[in-house]
C-alpha positions in Angstrom: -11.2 10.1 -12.8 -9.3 11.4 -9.9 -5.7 12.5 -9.9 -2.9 9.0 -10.3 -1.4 8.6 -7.2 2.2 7.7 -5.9 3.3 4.7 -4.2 4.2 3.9 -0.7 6.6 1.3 -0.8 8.1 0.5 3.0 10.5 -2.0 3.2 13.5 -3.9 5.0 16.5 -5.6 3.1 13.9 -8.2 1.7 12.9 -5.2 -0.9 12.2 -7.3 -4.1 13.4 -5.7 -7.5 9.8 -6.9 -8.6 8.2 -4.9 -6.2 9.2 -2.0 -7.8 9.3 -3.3 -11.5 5.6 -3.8 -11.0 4.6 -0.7 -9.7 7.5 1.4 -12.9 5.1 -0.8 -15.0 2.2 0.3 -14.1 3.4 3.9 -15.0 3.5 5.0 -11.4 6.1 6.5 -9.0 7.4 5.3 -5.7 8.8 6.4 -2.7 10.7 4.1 -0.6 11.0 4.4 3.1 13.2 2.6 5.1 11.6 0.8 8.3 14.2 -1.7 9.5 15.6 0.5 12.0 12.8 -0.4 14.8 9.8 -2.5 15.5 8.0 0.3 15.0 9.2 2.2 12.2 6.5 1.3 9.6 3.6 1.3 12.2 5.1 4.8 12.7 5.7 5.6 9.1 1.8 4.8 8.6 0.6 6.6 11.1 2.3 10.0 10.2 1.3 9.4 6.8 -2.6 9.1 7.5 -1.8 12.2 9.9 -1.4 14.3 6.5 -5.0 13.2 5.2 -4.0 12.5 1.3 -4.4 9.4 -0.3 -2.0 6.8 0.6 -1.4 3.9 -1.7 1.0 1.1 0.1 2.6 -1.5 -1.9 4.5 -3.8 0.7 8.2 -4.5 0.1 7.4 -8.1 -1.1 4.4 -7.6 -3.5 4.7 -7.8 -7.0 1.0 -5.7 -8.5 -0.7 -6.8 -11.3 -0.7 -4.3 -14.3 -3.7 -2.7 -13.3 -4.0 -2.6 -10.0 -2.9 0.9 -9.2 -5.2 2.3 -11.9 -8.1 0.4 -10.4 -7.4 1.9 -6.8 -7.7 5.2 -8.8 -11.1 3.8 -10.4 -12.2 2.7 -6.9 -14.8 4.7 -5.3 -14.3 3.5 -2.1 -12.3 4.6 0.9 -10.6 1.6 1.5 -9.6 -0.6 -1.5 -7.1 -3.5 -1.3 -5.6 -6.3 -4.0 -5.0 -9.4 -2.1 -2.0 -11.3 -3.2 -0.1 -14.4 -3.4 1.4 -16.3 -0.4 3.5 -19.4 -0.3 0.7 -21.2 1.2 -2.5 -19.6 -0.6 -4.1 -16.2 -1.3 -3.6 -13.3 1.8 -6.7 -12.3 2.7 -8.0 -15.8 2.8 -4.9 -17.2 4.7 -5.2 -14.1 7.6 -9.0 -14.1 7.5 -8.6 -9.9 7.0 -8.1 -7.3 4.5 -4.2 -7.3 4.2 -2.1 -4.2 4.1 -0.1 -5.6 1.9 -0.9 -3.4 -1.4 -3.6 -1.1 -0.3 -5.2 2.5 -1.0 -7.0 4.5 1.2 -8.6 7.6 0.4 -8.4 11.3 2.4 -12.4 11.1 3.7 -11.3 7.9 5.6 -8.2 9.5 7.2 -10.6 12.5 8.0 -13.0 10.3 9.8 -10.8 8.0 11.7 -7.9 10.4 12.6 -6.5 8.1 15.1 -7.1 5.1 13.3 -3.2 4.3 13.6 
C-alpha cells in the first residue's frame, strides 16, 4: 500500500466544519489554504501544487468525504481518482457531465506527464 496522504483543503468563508470533521475522521491531516483573495487564487494554488510533482489529494471547502474515501484514493491504482458527491440538485459528476475537482487525488506520474496541465 503506498504511503497515506495529506489533504488539500482550499477554501473561502463558506469552509464547512464538516469538511474538515470528515477528513479528522478518516484519520488524515489537512492543510488549509486560503483562496478568497483573487479569482485566481486556487487556480494558482493548484497549479503550483502539481508544479511539485507529489501526490495531491483536494477535498473542496464544501465536501463532506465518506469514511473511506481517502483510504480508497490510497488503494487506487490510478493516476487520477475522484469521489463524486452530493449537490442540491443531484450527484456532481452527473450534474456537470465531468469528473469534478471537488474531492480528488492525483498521483506524481500524472503531474510528470502533463507538467503544464494547469
Amino acid at each position: 500500500m503506498i504511503a497515506p496522504s495529506s489533504v488539500l483543503i482550499p477554501h473561502t468563508s463558506a469552509l464547512r466544519w464538516e469538511t474538515m470533521a470528515s477528513v479528522e475522521s478518516a484519520g488524515r491531516s489537512f492543510e488549509l489554504v486560503d483562496v478568497s483573495s483573487g479569482d485566481e487564487h486556487y487556480w494558482r494554488l493548484l497549479r503550483d501544487r502539481w508544479a511539485t510533482g507529489v501526490d495531491l489529494t483536494v477535498v473542496e471547502q464544501d465536501v463532506v468525504v465518506p469514511a473511506d474515501t481517502i483510504d480508497r484514493f490510497d488503494a487506487c491504482e490510478s493516476e487520477w481518482c475522484f469521489h463524486s458527491y452530493r449537490l442540491w440538485w443531484g450527484d456532481a459528476a452527473d450534474v456537470y457531465g465531468i469528473i469534478p475537482l471537488g474531492c480528488v487525488r492525483f498521483r506524481a506520474p500524472l503531474m510528470a506527464a502533463h507538467p503544464d496541465l494547469f
